[in-house]
C-alpha positions in Angstrom: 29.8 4.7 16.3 28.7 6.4 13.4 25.1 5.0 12.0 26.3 6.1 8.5 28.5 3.0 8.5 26.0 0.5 8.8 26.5 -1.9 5.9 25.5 0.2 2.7 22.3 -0.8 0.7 20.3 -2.1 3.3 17.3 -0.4 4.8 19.1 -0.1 8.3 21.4 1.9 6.4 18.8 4.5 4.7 17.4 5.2 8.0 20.2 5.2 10.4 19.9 8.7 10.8 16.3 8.1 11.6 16.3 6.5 15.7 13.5 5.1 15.8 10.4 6.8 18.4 8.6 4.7 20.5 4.6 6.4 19.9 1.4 5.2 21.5 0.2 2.1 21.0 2.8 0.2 19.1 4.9 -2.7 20.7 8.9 -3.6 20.1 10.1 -6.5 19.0 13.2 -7.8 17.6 15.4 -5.7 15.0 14.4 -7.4 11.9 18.1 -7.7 9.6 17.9 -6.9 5.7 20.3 -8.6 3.7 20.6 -8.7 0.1 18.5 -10.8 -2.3 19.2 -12.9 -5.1 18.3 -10.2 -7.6 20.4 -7.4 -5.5 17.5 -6.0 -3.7 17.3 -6.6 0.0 14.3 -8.6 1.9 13.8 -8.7 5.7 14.9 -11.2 7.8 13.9 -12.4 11.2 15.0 -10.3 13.8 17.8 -12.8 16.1 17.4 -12.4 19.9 21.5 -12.3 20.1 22.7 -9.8 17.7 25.0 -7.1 19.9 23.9 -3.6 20.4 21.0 -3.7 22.5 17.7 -3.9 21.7 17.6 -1.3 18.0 20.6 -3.6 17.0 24.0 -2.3 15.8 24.8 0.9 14.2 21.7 2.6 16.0 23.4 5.6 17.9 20.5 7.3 19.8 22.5 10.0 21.2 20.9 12.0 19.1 17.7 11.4 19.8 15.1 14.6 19.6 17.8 15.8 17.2 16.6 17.6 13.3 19.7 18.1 10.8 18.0 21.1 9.6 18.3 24.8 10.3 16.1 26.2 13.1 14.2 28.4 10.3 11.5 26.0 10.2 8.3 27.0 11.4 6.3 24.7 13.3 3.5 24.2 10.9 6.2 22.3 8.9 6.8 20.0 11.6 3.9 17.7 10.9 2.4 15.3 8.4 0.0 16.5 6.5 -3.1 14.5 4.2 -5.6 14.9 1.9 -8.9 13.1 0.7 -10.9 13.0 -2.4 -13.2 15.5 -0.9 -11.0 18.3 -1.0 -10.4 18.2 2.8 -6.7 19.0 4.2 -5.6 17.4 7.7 -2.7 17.3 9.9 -1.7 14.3 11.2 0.6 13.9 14.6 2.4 10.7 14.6 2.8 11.5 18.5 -0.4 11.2 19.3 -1.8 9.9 15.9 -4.7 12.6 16.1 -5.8 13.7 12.6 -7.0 17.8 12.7 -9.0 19.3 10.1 -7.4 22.3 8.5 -10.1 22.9 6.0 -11.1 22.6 2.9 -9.6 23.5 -0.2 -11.2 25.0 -3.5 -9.0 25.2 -6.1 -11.6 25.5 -9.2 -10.8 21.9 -10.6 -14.1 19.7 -10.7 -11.5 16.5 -10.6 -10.6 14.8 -7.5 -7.1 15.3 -6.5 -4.3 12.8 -6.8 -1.3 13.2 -4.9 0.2 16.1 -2.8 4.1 16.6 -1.5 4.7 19.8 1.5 7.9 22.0 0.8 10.0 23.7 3.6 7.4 26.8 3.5 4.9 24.8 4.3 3.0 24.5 1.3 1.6 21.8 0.0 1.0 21.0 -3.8 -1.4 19.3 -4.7 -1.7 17.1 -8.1 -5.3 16.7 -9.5 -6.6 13.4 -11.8 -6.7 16.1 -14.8 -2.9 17.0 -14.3 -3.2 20.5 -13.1 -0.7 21.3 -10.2 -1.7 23.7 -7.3 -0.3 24.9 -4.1 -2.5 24.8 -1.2 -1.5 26.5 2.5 -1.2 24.3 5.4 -2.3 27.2 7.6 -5.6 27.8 6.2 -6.4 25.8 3.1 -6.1 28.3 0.6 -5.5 27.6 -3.1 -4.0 28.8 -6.0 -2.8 27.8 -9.3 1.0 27.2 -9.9 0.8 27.7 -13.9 2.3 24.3 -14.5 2.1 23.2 -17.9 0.0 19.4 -17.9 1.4 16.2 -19.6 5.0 17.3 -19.7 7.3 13.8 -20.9 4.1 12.5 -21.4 3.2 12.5 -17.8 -0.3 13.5 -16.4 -0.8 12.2 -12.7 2.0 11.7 -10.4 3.2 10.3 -6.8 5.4 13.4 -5.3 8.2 14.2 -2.4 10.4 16.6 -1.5 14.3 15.5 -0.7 16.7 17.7 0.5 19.9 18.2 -1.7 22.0 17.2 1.2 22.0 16.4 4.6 20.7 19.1 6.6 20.5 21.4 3.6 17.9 24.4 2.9 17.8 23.6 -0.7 15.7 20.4 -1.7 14.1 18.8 -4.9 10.7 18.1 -5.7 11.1 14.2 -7.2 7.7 12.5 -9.0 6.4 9.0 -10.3 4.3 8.5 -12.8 1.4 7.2 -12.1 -0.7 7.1 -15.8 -1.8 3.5 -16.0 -0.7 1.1 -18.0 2.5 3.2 -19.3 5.8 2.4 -17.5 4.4 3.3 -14.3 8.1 3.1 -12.9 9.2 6.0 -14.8 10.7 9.0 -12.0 11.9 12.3 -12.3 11.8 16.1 -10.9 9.9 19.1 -10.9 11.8 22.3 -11.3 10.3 24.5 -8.5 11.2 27.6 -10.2 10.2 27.3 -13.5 7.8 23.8 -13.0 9.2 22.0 -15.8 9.1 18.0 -15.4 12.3 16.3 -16.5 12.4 12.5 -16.4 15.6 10.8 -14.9 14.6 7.2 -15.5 13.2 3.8 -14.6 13.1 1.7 -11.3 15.4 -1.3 -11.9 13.6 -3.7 -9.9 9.8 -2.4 -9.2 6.8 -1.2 -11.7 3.8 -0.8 -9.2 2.5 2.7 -9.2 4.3 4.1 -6.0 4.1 7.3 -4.0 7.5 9.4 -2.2 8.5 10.8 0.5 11.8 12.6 1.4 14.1 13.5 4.3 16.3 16.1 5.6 18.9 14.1 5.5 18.7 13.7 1.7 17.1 10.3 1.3 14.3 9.3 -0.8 11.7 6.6 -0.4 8.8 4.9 -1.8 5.3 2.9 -1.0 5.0 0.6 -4.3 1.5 -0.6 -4.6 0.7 -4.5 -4.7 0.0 -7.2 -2.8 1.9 -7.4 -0.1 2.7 -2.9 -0.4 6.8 -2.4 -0.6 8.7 -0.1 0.8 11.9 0.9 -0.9 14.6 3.2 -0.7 15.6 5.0 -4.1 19.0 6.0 -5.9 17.6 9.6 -6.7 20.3 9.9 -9.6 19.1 6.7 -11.4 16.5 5.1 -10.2 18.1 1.6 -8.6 16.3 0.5 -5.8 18.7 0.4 -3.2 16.4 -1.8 -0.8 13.0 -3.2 -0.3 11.1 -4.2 2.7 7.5 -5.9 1.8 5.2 -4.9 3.7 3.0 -8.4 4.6 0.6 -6.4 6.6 -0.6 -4.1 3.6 -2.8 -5.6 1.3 -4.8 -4.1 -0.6 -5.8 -4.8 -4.3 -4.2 -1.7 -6.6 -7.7 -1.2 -8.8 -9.7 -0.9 -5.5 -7.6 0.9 -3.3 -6.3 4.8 -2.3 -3.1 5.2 -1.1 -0.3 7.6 0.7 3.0 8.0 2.4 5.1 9.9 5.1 8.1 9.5 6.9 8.3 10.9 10.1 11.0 10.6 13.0 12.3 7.7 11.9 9.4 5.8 11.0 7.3 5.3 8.0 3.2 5.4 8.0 1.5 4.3 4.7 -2.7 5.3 4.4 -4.0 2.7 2.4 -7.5 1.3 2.9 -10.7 0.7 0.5 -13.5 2.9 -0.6 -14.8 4.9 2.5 -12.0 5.0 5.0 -8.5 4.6 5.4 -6.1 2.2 7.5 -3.0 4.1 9.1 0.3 1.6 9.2 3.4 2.9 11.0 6.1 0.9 9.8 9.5 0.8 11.9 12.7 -0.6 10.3 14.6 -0.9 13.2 12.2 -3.9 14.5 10.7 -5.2 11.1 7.7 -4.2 12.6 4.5 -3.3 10.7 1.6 -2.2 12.4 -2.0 -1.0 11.7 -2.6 1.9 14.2 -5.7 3.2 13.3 -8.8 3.6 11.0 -10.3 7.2 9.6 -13.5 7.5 8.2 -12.3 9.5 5.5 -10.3 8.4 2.1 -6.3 9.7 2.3 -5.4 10.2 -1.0 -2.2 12.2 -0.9 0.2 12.8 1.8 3.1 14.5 2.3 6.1 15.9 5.4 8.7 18.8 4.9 12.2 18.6 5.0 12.0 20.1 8.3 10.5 17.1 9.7 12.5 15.5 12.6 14.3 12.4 11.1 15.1 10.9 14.9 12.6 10.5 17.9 11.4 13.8 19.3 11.6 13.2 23.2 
């Protein structure tokens, strides 16, 4: 069976490409369903014990396990996810063997923390600052340098940031943002040109307004953390903006004026980097069982992450 025709906007559905890895540490249980909501969104429903298909539930074709749609161009540094803290420090995280490694440190000449970061299929990463400059930092070495991006475009200073591909498998992908000024339609999305850096808005989420970070596939999806109380993850309609499903997150909680955030998906899964001032909780979150799961805690405070296009979108075996 083809896991493209799982039942369309449902969460099963925008990750059906992604089989689901088992990692260390984290337990199965049931495939939790996702139907639709009164308001046209879709909420998670308890997983049932007879639904046929085994244990990932219908429409989960495994066979191609290990598998990346993308071309075998892709070097191995864009293989991973990658974060950053407030104190300028760039790590790679493993979702395999959850080990965090210290890259370095960056200096890119800005004396304001930085906000958010996205990695493209070169393996750069680029970085957002809290003053609106834009910078590209290597994910070799740590090295900065300035982009030349032109601050508060559309009236947009800070913003959450991932990279989609343009189509399944594709070379070409998009660099999407979402505002995250406060208190000024914090729901507002768009795209960075990565040729000439200029910010064009597409629109507003129809359904959520919490401040939200992205994160894109090579199969051509695009996702978002929203902030709150419980966090929210959604899949997005990159041509408009309609949330196309939403799975809260009950194990995320974290009050939006005293928290940091970030988000990666990775082989199928997601992992959200939330925590309070001083360190950071790691979540892995794995539609294919509903299940939610703190895997770890890091002394440090992740305030951006980001994953390539070249990222594996099923298990690596």
């Amino acid at each position: 069976m083809d896991p493209r025709q799982v039942g369309a906007g449902t969460l099963s559905r925008a990750v059906s490409m992604f089989a689901l890895a088992t990692l260390t540490g984290c337990g199965s249980a049931g495939r939790g369903a996702f139907t639709e909501s009164p308001d046209g969104g879709t909420t998670q429903t308890s997983p049932s014990p007879n639904e046929p298909g085994g244990p990932q539930g219908p429409g989960f074709d495994t066979s191609e396990a290990g598998t990346n749609p993308n071309p075998p161009s892709c070097a191995t540094e864009t293989q991973f996810v990658y974060a950053i803290t407030e104190e300028n420090k760039l790590y790679r995280f493993d979702p395999d063997t959850l080990a965090f490694t210290s890259i370095g440190t960056f200096d890119c000449k800005n004396s304001e923390r930085p906000h958010s970061m996205a990695v493209d299929r070169n393996g750069v990463a680029w970085i957002v600052y809290t003053d609106g400059n834009l910078y590209h930092v290597s994910t070799t070495n740590a090295s900065c340098t300035p982009t030349g991006f032109e601050r508060r475009q559309s009236n947009v200073t800070i913003f959450g940031m991932g990279f989609s591909s343009t189509s399944a498998g594709s070379g070409d992908e998009q660099l999407f943002i979402t505002k995250s000024d406060t208190g000024e339609k914090e729901h507002t999305f768009g795209t960075i040109d990565t040729k000439t850096l200029k910010l064009s808005l597409i629109g507003e989420f129809d359904k959520l307004s919490a401040r939200a970070e992205f994160t894109g596939t090579g199969d051509a999806r695009l996702f978002g953390a929203f902030e709150g109380s419980p966090y929210v993850v959604a899949e997005i309609d990159k041509s408009t903006g309609k949330i196309l499903s939403q799975a809260p997150q009950s194990e995320i909680q974290y009050p939006p004026s005293k928290s940091h955030f970030a988000f990666a998906a990775w082989g199928g899964d997601f992992w959200v980097f939330a925590g309070p001032a001083g360190s950071t909780d790691v979540f892995q979150y794995r539609p294919s069982t509903g299940q939610t799961k703190k895997v770890a805690t890091e002394a440090f405070e992740i305030v951006g992450a980001g994953v390539s296009t070249c990222a594996p979108t099923a298990p690596v075996k």
